[in-house]
C-alpha positions as CSV (number, residue, x, y, z in Angstrom):
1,X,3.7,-5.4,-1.6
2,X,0.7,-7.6,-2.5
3,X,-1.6,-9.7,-0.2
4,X,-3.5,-12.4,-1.7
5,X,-7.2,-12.9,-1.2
6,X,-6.6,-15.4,2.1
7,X,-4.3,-12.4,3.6
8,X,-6.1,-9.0,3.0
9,X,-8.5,-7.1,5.6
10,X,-11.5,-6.6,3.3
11,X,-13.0,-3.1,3.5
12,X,-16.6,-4.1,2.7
13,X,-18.3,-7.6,3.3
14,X,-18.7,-7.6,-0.5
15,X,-14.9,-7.4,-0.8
16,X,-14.2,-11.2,0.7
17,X,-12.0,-12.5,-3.0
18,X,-10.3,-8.6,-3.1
19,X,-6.2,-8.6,-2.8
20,X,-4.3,-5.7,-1.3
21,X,-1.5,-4.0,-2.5
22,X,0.9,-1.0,-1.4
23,X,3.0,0.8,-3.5
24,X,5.4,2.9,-2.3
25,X,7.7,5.5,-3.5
26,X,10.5,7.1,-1.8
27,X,11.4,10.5,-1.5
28,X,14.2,12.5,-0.8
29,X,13.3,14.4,2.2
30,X,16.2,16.2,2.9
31,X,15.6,17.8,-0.5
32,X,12.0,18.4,-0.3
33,X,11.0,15.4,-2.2
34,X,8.4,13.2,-0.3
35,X,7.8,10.0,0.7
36,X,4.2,8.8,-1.5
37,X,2.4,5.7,-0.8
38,X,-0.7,4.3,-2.6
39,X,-3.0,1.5,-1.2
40,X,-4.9,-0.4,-3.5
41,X,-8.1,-3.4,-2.9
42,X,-9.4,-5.2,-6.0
43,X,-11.6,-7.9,-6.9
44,X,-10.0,-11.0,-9.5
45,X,-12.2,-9.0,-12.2
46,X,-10.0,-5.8,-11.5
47,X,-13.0,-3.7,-9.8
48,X,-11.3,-1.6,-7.3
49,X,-12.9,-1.5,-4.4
50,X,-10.7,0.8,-2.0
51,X,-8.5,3.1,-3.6
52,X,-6.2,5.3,-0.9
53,X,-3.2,7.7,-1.9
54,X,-0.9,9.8,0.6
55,X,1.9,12.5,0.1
56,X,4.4,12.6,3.0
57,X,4.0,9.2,4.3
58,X,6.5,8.2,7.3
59,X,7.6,4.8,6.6
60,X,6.8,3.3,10.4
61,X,3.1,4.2,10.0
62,X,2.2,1.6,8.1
63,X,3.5,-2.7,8.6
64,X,3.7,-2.6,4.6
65,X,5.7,0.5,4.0
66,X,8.3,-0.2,6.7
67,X,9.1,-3.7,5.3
68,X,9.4,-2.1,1.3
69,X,11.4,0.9,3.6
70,X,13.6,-1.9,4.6
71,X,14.2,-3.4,1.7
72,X,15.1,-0.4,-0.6
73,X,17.7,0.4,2.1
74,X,19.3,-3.1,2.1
């Protein structure tokens, strides 16, 4: 899932032309295997400024996961 510049919640003031991204990659839970999600902020010039990664994520935490969550199940 990306967000464009116009649609992202910048972490930093400096941040304002960033895009947003979430990866997320499914687990198999009943076999042990995890849900992992990664959120990402960079700058046009590929700087990351916000870098977050997660092991055991549930899917309804986060607006982003839920709607990739929804999607690998359709």
């Amino acid at each position: 899932m990306l967000h464009p510049p116009d649609e992202t919640r910048h972490s930093t003031p400096e941040a304002e032309a960033a895009a947003s991204g979430c990866l997320l990659l499914p687990g198999l839970p009943h076999l042990g295997i995890e849900h992992r999600a990664a959120w990402v902020e960079a700058e046009s010039d590929g700087t990351v400024t916000k870098l977050l990664s997660s092991v055991g994520v549930q899917t309804l935490d986060d607006p982003d996961l839920a709607v990739m969550a929804a999607l690998l199940a359709a």
